[in-house]
C-alpha positions, 0 to 999 in steps of 0.5 A: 329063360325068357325070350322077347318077341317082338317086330320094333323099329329099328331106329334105321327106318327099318323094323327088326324082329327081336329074339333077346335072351342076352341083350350083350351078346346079339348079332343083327342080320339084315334080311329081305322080308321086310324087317331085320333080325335080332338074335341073342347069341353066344357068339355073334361074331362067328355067326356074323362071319359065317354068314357073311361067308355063305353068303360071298361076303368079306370077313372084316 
């Protein structure tokens, strides 16, 4: 399995840090360090969620 690693920018005015095995299956999490994180994984809704639960936020 091959995994691209790479800081780009992220077409927002801000740079993304990519972890892409599957580019249809990604979930992007904004971060504070100064650039965003994009990861392939197998279900990036749950993550999503679950972060946004850690993290006090809503679950749309």
């Amino acid at each position: 399995m091959r995994c691209d690693l790479s800081i780009i920018p992220a077409g927002n005015g801000r740079k993304a840090q990519m972890y892409l095995t599957d580019q249809k299956s990604v979930v992007y999490i904004l971060t504070h360090r100064g650039y965003d994180l994009l990861m392939s994984i197998a279900d990036p809704e749950s993550v999503a969620a679950k972060i946004r639960r850690t993290l006090g936020g809503t679950n749309p």
